[in-house]
C-alpha positions in Angstrom: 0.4 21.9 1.7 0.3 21.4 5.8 -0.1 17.7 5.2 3.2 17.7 2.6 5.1 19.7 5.0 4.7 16.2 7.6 6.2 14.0 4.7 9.2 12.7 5.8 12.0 13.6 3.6 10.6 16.9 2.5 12.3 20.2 4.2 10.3 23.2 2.8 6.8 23.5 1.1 6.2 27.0 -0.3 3.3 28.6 -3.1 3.6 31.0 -5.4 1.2 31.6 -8.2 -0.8 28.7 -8.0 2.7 26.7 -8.1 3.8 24.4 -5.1 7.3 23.6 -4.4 8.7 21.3 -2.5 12.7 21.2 -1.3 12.9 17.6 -0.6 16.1 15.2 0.3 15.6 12.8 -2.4 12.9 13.2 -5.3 13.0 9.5 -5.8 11.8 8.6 -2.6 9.7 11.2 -1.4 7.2 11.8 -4.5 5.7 8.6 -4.3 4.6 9.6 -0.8 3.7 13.1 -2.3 1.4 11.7 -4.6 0.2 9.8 -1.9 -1.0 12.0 0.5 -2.5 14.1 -2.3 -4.4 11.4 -3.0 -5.7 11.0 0.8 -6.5 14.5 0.6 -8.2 14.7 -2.8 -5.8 17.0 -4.2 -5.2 16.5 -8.3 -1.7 16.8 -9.3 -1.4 18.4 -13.0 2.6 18.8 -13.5 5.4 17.8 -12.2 8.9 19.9 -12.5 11.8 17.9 -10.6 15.3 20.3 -10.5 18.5 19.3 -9.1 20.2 21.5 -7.6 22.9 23.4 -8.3 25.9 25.3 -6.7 23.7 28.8 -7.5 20.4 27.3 -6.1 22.0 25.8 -3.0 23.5 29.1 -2.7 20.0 31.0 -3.0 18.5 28.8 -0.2 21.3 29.2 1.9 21.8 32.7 1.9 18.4 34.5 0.6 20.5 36.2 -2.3 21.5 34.7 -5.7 25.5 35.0 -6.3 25.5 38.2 -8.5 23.5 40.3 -5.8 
């Protein structure tokens, strides 16, 4: 996770039972280099889930609260 958090492009890495996410600026670009530095660290991948966002999520990371709180 500490090596992720230096990949340019990516914002946030967070984990949460036994599921890494990553808030990045452009999923196109930065996976590849995700994948990469996994690799250097001899971390296995098993799924990938790529979300974008939406006015609710952006609000969520903005504020802390979803919009009907």
């Amino acid at each position: 996770m500490e090596a992720w958090k230096t990949v340019q492009g990516v914002s946030q890495v967070t984990a949460n039972d036994g599921t890494i996410t990553v808030l990045a600026d452009d999923s196109n670009r930065v996976l590849p280099r995700l994948f990469e530095t996994a690799a250097a660290n001899s971390v296995r991948i098993t799924s990938v889930a790529i979300q974008e966002p939406n006015l609710e999520a952006v609000f969520l990371h903005l504020t802390g609260k979803a919009l009907r709180d």
